[in-house]
C-alpha positions as CSV (number, residue, x, y, z in Angstrom):
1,X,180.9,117.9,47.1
2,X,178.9,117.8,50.2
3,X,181.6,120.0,52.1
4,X,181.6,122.6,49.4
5,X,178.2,122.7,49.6
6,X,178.6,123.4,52.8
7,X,181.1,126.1,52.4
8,X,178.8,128.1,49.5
9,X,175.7,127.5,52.3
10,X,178.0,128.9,55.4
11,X,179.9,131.5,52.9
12,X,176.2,133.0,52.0
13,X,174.5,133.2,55.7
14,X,178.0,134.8,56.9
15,X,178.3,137.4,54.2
16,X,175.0,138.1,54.4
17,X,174.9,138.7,58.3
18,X,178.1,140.5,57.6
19,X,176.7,143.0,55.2
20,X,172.8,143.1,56.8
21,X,174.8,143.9,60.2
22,X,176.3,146.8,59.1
23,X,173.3,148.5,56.9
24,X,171.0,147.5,60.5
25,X,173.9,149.1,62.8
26,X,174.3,152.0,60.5
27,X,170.3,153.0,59.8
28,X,170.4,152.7,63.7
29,X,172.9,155.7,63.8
30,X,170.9,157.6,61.1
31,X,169.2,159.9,63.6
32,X,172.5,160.7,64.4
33,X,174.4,163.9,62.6
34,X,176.3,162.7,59.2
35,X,180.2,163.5,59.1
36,X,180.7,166.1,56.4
37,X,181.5,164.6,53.1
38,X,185.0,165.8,53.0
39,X,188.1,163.4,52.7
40,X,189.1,162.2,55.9
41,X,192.8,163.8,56.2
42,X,191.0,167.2,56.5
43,X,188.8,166.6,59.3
44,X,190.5,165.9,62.4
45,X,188.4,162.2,64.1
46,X,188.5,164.2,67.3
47,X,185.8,167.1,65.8
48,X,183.2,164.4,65.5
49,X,181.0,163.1,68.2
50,X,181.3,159.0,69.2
51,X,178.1,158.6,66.7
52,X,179.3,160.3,63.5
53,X,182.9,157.8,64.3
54,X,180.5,154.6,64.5
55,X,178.8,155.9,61.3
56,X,181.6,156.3,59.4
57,X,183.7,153.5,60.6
58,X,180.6,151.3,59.3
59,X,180.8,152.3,56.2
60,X,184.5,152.2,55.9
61,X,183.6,148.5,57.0
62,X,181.0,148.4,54.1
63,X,183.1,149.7,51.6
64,X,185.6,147.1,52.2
65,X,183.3,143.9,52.5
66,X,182.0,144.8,48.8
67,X,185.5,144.5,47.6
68,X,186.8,141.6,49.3
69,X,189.0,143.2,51.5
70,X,187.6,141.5,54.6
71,X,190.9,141.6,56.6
72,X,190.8,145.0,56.3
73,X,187.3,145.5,57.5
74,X,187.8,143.2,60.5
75,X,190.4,145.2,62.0
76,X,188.5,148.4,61.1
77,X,185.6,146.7,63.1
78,X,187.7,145.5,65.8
79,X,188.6,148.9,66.9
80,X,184.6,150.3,67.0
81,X,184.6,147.3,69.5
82,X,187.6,149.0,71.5
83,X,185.1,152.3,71.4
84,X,182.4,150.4,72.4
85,X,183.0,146.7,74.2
86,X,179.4,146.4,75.2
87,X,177.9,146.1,71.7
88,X,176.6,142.9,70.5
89,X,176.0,143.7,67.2
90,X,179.3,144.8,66.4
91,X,180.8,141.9,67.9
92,X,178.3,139.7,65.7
93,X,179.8,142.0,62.6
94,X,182.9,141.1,63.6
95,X,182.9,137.2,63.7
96,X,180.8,137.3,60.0
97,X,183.8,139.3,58.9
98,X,186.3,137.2,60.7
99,X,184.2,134.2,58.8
100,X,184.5,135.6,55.0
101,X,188.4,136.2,55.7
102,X,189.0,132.2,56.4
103,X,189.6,133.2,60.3
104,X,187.3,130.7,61.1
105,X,188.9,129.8,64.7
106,X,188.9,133.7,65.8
107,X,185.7,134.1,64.3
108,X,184.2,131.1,66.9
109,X,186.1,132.1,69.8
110,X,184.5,135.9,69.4
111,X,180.9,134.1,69.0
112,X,181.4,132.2,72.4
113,X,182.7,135.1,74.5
114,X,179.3,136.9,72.8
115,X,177.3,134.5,74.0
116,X,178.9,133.8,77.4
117,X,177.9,137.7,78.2
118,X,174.3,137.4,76.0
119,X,173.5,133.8,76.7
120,X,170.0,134.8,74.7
121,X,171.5,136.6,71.5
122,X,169.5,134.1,68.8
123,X,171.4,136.2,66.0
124,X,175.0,134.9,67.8
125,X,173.6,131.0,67.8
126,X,172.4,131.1,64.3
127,X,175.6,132.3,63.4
128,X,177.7,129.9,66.1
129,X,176.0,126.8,64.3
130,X,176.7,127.9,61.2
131,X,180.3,128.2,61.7
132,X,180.2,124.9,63.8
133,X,178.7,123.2,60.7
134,X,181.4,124.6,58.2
135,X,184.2,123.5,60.8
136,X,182.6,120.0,60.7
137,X,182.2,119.9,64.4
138,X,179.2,118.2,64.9
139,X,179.2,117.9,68.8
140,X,179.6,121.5,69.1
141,X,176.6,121.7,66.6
142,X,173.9,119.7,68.3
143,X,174.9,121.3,71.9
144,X,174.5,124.7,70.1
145,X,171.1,123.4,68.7
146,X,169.8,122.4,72.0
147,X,170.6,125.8,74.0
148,X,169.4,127.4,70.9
149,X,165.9,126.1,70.7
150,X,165.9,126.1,74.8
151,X,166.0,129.9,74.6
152,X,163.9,130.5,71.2
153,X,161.7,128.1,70.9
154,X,159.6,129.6,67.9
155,X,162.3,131.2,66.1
156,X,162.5,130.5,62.4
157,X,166.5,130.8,62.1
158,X,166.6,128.4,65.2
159,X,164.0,126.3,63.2
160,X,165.7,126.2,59.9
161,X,169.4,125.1,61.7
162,X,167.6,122.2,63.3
163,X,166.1,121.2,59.7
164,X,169.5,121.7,58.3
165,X,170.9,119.7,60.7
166,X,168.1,116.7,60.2
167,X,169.0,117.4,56.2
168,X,172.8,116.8,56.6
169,X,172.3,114.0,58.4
170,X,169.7,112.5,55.7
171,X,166.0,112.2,57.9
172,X,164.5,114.0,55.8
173,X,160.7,113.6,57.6
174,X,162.4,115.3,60.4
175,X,164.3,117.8,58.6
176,X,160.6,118.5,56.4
177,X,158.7,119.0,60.0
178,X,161.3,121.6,61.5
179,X,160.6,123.6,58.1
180,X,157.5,123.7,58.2
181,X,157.7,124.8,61.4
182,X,160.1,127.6,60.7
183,X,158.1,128.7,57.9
184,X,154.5,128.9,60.2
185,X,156.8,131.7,62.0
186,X,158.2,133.1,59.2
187,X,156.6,132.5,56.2
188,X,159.4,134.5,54.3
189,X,161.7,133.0,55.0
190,X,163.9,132.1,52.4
191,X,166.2,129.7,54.0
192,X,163.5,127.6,55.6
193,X,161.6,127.1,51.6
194,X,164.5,126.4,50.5
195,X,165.6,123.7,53.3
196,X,161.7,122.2,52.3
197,X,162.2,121.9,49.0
198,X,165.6,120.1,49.4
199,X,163.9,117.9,52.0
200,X,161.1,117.6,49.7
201,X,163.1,116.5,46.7
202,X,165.3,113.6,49.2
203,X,161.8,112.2,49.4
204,X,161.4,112.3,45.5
205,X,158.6,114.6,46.1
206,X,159.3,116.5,42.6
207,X,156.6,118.9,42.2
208,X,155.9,119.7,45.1
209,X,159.6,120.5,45.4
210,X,159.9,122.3,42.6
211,X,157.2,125.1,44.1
212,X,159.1,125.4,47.2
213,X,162.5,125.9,45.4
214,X,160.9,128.4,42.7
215,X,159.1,130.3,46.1
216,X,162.7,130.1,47.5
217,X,163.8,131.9,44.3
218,X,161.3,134.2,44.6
219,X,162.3,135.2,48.1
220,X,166.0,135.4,47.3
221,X,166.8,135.9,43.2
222,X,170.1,135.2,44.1
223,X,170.7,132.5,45.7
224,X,172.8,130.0,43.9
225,X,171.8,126.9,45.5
226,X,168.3,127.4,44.9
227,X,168.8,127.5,41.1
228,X,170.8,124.7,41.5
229,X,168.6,122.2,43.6
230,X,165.5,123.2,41.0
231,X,167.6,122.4,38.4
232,X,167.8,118.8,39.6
233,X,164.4,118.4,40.3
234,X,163.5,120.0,36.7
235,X,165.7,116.8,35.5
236,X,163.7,114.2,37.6
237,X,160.6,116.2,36.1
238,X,162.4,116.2,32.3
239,X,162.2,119.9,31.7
240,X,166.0,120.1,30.4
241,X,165.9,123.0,29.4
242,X,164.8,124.6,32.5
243,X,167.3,122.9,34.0
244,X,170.0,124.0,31.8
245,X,168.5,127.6,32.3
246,X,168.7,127.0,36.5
247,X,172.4,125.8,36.2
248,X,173.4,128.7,33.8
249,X,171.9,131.2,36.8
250,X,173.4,128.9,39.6
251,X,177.0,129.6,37.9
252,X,175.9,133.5,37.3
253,X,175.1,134.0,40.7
254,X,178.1,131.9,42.4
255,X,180.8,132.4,39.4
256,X,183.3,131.5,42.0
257,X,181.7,128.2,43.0
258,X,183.7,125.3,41.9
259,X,181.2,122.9,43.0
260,X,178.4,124.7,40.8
261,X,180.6,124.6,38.1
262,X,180.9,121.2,38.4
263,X,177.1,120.0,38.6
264,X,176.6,122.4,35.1
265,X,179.9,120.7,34.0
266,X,178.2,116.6,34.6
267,X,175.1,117.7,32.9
268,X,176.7,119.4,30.3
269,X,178.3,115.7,29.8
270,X,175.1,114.0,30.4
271,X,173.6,116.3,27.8
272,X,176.2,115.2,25.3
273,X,178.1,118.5,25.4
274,X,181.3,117.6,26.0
275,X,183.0,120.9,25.0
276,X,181.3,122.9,26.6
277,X,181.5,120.4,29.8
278,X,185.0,120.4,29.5
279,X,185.4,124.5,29.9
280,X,183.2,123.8,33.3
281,X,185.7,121.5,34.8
282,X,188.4,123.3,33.8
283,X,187.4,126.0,35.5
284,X,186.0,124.6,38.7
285,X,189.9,123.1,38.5
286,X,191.3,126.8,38.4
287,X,189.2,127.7,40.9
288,X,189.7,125.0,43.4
289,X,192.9,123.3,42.2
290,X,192.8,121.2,45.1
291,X,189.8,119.4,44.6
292,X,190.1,116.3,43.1
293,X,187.0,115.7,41.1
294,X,187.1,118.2,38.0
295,X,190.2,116.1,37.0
296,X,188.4,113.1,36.8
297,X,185.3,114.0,34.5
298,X,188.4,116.3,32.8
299,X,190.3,113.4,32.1
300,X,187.5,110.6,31.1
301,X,186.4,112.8,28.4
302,X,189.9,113.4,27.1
303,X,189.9,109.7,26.8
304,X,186.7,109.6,25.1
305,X,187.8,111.6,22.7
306,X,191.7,110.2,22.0
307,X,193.4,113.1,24.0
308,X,195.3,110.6,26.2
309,X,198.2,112.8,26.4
310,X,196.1,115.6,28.0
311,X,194.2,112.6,30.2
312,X,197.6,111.3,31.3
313,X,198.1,114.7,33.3
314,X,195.0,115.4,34.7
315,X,195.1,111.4,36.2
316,X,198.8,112.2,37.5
317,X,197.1,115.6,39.4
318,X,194.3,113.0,41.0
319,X,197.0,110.7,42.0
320,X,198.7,113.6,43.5
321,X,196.0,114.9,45.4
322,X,193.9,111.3,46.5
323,X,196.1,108.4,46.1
324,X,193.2,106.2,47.6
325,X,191.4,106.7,44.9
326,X,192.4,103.6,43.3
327,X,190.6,103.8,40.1
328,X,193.3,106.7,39.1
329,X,195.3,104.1,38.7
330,X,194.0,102.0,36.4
331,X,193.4,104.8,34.1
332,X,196.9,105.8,33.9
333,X,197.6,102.7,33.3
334,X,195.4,102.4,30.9
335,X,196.0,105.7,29.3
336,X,200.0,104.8,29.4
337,X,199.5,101.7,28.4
338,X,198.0,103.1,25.0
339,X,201.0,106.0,24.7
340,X,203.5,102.8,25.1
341,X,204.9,104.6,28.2
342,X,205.6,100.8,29.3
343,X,207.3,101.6,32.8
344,X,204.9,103.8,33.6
345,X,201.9,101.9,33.2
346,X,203.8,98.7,34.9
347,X,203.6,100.8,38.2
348,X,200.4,102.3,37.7
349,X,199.0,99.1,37.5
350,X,201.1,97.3,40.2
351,X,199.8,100.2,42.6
352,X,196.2,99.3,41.6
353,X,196.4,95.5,41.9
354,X,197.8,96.7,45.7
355,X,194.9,99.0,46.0
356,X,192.4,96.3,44.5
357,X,194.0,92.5,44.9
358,X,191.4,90.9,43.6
359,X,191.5,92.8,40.5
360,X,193.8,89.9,39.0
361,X,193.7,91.3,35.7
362,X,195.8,94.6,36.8
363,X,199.0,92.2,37.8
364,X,199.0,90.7,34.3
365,X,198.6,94.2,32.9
366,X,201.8,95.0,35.1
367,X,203.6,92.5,34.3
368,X,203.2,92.5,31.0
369,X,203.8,96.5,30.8
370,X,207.3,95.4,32.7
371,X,208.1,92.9,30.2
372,X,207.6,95.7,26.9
373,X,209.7,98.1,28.8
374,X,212.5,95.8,28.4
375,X,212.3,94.1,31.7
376,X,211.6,90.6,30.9
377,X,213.5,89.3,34.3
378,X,211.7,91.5,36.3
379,X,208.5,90.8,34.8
380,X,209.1,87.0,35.4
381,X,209.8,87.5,39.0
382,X,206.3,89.6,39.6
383,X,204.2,87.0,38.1
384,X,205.8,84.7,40.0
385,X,205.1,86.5,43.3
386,X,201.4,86.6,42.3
387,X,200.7,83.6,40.8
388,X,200.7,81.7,44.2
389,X,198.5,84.1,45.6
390,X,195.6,83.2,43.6
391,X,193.0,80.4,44.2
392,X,193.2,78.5,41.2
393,X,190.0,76.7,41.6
394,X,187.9,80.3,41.5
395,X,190.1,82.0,39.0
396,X,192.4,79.4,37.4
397,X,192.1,81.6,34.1
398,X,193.9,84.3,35.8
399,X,196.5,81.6,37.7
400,X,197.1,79.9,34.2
401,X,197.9,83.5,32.5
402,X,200.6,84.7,35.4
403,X,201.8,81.1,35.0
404,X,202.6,81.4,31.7
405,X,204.0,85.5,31.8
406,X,206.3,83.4,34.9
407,X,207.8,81.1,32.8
408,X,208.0,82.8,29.3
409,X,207.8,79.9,27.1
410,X,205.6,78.4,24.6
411,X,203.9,76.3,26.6
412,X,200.1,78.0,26.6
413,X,197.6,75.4,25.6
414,X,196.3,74.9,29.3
415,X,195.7,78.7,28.9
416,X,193.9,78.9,25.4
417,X,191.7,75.4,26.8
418,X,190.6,77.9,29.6
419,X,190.0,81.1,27.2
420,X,187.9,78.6,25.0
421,X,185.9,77.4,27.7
422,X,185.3,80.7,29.2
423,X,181.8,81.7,29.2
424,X,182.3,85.2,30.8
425,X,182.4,87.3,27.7
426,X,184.3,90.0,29.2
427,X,186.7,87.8,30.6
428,X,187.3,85.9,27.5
429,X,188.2,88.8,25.4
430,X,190.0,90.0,28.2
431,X,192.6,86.9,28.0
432,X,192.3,86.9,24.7
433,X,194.1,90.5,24.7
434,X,196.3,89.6,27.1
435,X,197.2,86.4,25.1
436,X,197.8,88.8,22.3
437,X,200.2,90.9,24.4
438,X,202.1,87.9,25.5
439,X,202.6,87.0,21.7
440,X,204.1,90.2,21.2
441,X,206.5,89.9,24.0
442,X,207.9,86.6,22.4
443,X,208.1,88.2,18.7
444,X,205.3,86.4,17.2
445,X,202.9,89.0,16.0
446,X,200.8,87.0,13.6
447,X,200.0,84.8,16.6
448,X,199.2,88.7,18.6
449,X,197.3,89.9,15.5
450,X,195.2,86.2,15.7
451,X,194.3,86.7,19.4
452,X,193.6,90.1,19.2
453,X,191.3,89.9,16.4
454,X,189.3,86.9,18.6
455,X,189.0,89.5,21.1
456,X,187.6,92.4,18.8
457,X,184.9,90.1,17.9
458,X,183.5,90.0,21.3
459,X,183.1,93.6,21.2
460,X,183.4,93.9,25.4
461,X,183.7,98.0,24.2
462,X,182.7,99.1,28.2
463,X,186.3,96.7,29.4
464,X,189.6,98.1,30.1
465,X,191.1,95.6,27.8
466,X,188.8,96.8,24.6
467,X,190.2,100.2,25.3
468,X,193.8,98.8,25.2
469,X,192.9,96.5,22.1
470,X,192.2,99.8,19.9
471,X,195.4,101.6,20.6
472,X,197.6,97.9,20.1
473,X,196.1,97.5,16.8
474,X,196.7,101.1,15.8
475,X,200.3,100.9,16.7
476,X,200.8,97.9,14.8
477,X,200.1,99.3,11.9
478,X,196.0,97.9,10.7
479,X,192.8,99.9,11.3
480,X,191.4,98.3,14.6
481,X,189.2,94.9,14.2
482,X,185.4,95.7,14.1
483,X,185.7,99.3,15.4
C-alpha cells in the first residue's frame, strides 16, 4: 500500500511538472509570433522562425500529455532538445515525460546530466528525489536531500522533500518541523499542508489535522490524497459521512488508483456495505491485477456470504501472486475443505502447517483431508511423520489426535480424556471437530454427528474449525447445530 501511495504521490508531482513545464516554457515564447493556424502539411517547418518551432512543438507536446500518449510527447520533446541542448527547462520536461511513460531509468539518468551542467537547478532536485523515492532508492535520496538543501536552503519544495522523507521514515516531529518550515516560505503551498496534516494525524492530532488537510484541499481541489487522508481523520473524529463523501472524491479524482479504491473498498466493509465494497475491490483488481490485496478482502467476503466457489479463485490468484502469505493457505483449505475438494485442501493445508509448524491443527486438517480423498495410507504415513515432532508435554492434545489419525483404529479414549479436560474453549471444539471427522473416516457417523454437535455447543464461531463444522453438517444432510 505504502508503495502505491508512493506511485499516486510521484505520478502527481511528475505530471504536474510535466504539464506546468510546458504551459511556463510556452507563455515564455508568447512574445514570440504564433505559427498560422493552418494544418501542418501546408506550411513548410522551414518558413517559421526557431521560436514559432519551440511554440508549436510545445503544444504538440501538450496535446499529447492530455491524452496519455506520453511516449509520443517524449520523443517530440527530445528533438526541441536537439534544437536547443542548452535548455534546462526542456530537459526538466523531458525527464517528467520520460517519468509518466514508466521510463523511469532514462528519466534519472537525463535529471543527473541536468544537474551535472546546473548543479543549482532546485526544480531538477525536487524532481531527482522524487524519482529516487519512487525507485526506492533511499541512499540516492538522502544524498540528493543534502546537496539540495546545501544549495536552497529556504526553499519550500526542498523543505517539503525533507518532511516527506522524515514522513516515510515515520518521525513525524521531524517531518511536522520541516513543514512548517516550508510553509513560513511558501504559505501556499499545497504539498507542504498537506505533508502537515499527514504528520499531524501520525501524531493523532485529529483536528488540527483535519484543518490542514481541508486548507490542502483548498489549495489543490484535486488532489486525491488529500480527500483521502481527511477522510481518515473524519473516521477518528466520527464524521462518517464526511468521510464517505472524501473517499467518493478521492476515487473521482484518482479513478485509476487501485489503492484508493481499496481504502473506499475496507470502509465500505467496515461500514457494513459489503456490495458495494465488493465492486471496489474488484475494481482495484482490474486495475492492478498484480496486487495482491483486493483478492483477499474479495475473497473473505465471498466467504462471509457462502460464495466459496467464487472465494476458492480469488485465494488461488493470492497464492499465485505471494505464496509467503501463508494465511492464503489456510483459507483454501478451509474454503476446499467445505466444497469437499479433499485433495486439494490436504495440500493447502500441508503447505500452511510448513509455512506455520506450530500451527498443529493444519496437519490434522491435512491429514484428515488425505484420508476423505481416498488416501487412507498416505494419510497414515503424514501423521506419522508429525506426530514425533510435537512436544507432547505442551500440546499432547494435538500429539494424541495425529496418534490416533496414525494408527486408524478405535483406540481414542486417551484422546476424548484430553478433549474433556481441555479448558481452552477453542481448542476443545476444535478436537471435538476433528474427532467428528475421524468418525467419519471410519464409517461411524452417529459417533461424527455426537462429536460434532459437542462442538456446536461451544459456539467458537471466530475458529477455523466452526467454519468447517457448518459446511460438514450441511453435507450430511441436518440443518447445522445451534447456527
Amino acid at each position: 500500500m505504502i508503495k502505491q501511495r508512493v506511485a499516486v504521490s510521484t505520478a502527481r508531482f511528475i505530471g504536474s511538472t510535466a504539464l506546468l513545464a510546458l504551459a511556463v516554457f510556452a507563455t515564455s515564447c508568447a512574445g514570440a509570433p504564433k505559427p498560422p493556424a493552418s494544418p501542418a502539411s501546408t506550411r513548410p517547418a522551414a518558413s517559421m522562425t526557431p521560436a514559432q518551432r519551440r511554440l508549436q512543438g510545445l503544444e504538440q507536446a501538450s496535446a499529447l500529455l492530455k491524452k496519455g500518449q506520453n511516449d509520443a510527447a517524449a520523443e517530440l520533446i527530445a528533438k526541441l532538445i536537439a534544437a536547443e541542448p542548452g535548455s534546462s527547462e526542456l530537459k526538466l520536461m523531458h525527464a517528467a515525460v520520460l517519468v509518466s511513460a514508466g521510463r523511469l531509468p532514462a528519466a534519472r539518468a537525463e535529471i543527473d546530466a541536468l544537474l551535472a551542467t546546473d548543479p543549482n537547478n532546485t526544480k531538477a532536485f525536487a524532481m531527482a528525489i522524487q524519482m529516487a523515492r519512487l525507485a526506492g532508492d533511499d541512499a540516492a535520496r538522502r544524498s540528493l536531500l543534502n546537496r539540495a538543501i546545501a544549495v536552497s536552503p529556504q526553499d519550500a519544495r526542498v523543505l517539503t522533500a525533507w518532511g516527506q522523507y522524515h514522513l516515510d521514515n515515520k518521525n513525524w516531529t521531524a517531518a511536522e518541523d520541516f513543514f512548517r518550515r516550508a510553509l513560513a516560505a511558501d504559505p501556499k503551498s499545497p504539498d507542504a499542508t498537506l505533508g502537515l496534516g499527514q504528520a499531524l494525524f501520525r501524531e493523532s492530532r485529529y483536528a488540527e489535522s483535519e484543518v490542514e488537510l481541508s486548507a490542502a484541499i483548498a489549495l489543490d481541489p484535486t488532489s486525491p490524497l488529500a480527500y483521502d487522508d481527511r477522510s481518515r481523520v473524519r473516521i477518528q473524529l466520527g464524521n462518517m459521512a464526511g468521510a464517505r463523501s472524501d473517499l467518493d472524491r478521492a476515487v473521482a479524482a484518482a479513478p485509476d488508483s487501485a489503492w484508493i479504491r481499496i481504502n473506499r473498498g475496507r470502509f465500505l466493509l467496515d461500514q457494513g456495505k459489503r456490495d458495494l465494497a465488493v465492486q471496489d475491490f474488484s475494481k482495484a483488481i482490474d486495475l492492478e491485477p498484480g496486487y495482491f490485496l483486493p483478492y483477499v478482502y474479495r475473497a473473505g467476503i465471498d466467504e462471509e456470504t457462502g460464495r466459496d466457489d467464487l472465494a476458492i479463485l480469488d485465494y488461488r490468484k493470492i497464492i499465485a501472486l505471494y505464496p509467503d502469505y501463508w494465511y492464503a493457505f489456510e483459507s483454501a483449505g478451509a474454503v476446499a475443505f467445505r466444497l469437499g475438494l479433499w485433495s486439494e485442501s490436504a495440500e493447502d493445508f500441508r503447505v500452511a502447517f510448513t509455512k506455520a509448524p506450530n500451527r498443529y491443527e493444519y496437519a490434522i486438517a491435512s491429514t484428515l483431508a488425505l484420508w476423505r480423498s481416498g488416501k487412507a495410507k498416505d494419510a497414515s504415513a503424514y501423521a506419522a511423520a508429525i506426530a514425533p515432532t510435537i512436544d507432547r508435554e505442551k500440546n499432547g492434545i494435538y500429539w494424541a489426535m495425529l496418534r490416533l489419525l496414525q494408527d486408524q483404529n478405535d483406540e481414542s479414549s486417551d484422546l476424548e480424556l484430553k478433549i474433556e479436560a481441555e479448558t481452552r474453549l477453542d481448542l476443545k471444539a476444535a478436537m471435538l471437530f476433528y474427532l467428528g471427522e475421524y468418525w467419519l473416516c471410519r464409517q461411524k457417523p452417529e459417533i461424527a454427528r455426537a462429536c460434532f454437535d459437542k462442538s456446536g455447543e461451544l459456539q467458537r464461531k471466530q475458529t477455523l474449525e466452526y467454519r468447517l463444522l457448518q459446511a460438514e453438517l450441511h453435507r450430511m444432510g441436518t440443518a447445522p447445530s445451534n447456527g
